[in-house]
Structures are given as C-alpha cells and as structure tokens.
C-alpha positions as CSV (number, residue, x, y, z in Angstrom):
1,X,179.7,-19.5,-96.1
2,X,177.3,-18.1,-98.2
3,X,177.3,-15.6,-100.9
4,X,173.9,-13.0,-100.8
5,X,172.0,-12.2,-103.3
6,X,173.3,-8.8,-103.8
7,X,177.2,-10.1,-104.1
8,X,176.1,-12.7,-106.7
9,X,174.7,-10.3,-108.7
10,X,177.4,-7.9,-108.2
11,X,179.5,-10.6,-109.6
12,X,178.0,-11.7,-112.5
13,X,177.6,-8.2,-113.8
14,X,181.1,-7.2,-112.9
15,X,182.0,-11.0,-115.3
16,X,179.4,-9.6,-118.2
17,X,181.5,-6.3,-118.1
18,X,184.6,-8.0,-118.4
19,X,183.4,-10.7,-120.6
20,X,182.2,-8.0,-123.0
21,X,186.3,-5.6,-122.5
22,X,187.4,-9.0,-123.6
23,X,185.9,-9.4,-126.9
24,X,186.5,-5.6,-127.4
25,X,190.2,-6.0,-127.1
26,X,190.0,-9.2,-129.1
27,X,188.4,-7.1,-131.9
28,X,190.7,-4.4,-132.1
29,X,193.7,-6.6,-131.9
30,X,191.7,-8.1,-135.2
31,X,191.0,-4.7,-136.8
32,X,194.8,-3.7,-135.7
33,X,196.2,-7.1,-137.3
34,X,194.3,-6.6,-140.5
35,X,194.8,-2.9,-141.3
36,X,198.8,-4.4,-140.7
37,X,198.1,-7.1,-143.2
38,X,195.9,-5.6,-145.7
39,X,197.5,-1.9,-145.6
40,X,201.4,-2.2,-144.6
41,X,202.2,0.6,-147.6
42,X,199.9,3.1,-146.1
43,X,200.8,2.6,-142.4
44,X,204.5,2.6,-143.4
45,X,203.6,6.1,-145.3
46,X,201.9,7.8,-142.8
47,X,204.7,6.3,-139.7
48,X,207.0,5.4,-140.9
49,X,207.8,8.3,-142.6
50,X,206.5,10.6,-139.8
51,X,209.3,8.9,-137.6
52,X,211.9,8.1,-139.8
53,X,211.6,4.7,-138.8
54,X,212.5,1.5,-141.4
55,X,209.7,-0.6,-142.6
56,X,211.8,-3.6,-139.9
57,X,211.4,-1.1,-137.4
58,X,207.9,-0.2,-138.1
59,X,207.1,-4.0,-138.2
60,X,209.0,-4.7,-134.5
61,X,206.7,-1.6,-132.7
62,X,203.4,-2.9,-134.1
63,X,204.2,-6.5,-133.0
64,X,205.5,-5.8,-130.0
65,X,202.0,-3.4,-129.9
66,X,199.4,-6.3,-130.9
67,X,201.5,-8.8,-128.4
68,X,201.1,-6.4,-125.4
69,X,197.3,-5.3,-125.8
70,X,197.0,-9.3,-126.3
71,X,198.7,-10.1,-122.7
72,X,197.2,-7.1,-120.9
73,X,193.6,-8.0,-122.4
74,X,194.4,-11.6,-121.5
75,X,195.7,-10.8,-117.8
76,X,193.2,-8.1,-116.9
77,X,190.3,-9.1,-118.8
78,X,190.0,-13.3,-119.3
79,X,191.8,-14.4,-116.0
80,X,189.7,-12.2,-113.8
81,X,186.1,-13.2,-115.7
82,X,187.4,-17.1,-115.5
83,X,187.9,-16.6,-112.0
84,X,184.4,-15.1,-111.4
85,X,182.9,-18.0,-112.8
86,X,184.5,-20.6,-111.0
87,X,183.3,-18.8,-107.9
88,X,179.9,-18.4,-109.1
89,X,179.6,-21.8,-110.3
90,X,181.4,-23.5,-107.2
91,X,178.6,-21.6,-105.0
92,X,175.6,-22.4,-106.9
C-alpha cells in the first residue's frame, strides 16, 4: 500500500497547519499566564469587579481557563500532527 503524491502532500501541509495552531495556542497560553502573573490587580479590577467574583474565585476560572486551552490545544493540535508524522515517516 502506497501513499500518492497528492495524499503525501496533503498531509504534510495539513501537519504544518497544525504544527503552526500548536505553537499559537502555546503562545497565548504564555501571553494569558503572564498578563496573570505580571498584572493580577488589573485583571481582578476589570473581572473581578465586573462579576463580583473574589480574587480565589477569579484565580480558580483563569486556571481552570489556561488548563483547558492547554488540553484542548494538546488533544486537537499535538496528538494529531504527531500522528501525521509517524505516518509520513513510516511510508517514506
């Protein structure tokens, strides 16, 4: 069984695409974690107020937050470019 041309190519842009959502998450998870670190009085001000929510509240939603863009960047972005690549590279 053999792959064309056209699929293989197919798939390695499809991995680039995914390769590239994958850093992108990665770097707003890092822009996300450091406005949290760097700024927590001015994102409680403009939320927590806004909400009414305590700054332990406020701290619970934005982990929760960074921990499920993390898994769903993880599971739909880095499994399924890992997975391309092992098929690629067990054809060639």
């Amino acid at each position: 069984m053999t792959m064309s041309d056209q699929t293989t190519e197919l798939l390695e842009v499809v991995a680039q695409i995914l390769l590239r959502c994958w850093i992108f998450g990665f770097v707003l998870l890092l822009i996300w974690g450091g406005f949290f670190v760097l700024t927590p009085n001015v994102i409680y001000d403009l939320h927590g107020t806004m909400f009414g929510l305590s700054p332990h509240e406020l701290n619970v939603i934005h982990y929760c937050g960074m921990a499920l863009v993390k898994l769903i960047v993880i599971c739909f972005f880095f499994f399924p470019w890992v997975s391309i690549r092992l098929v690629l590279k067990k054809r060639k």
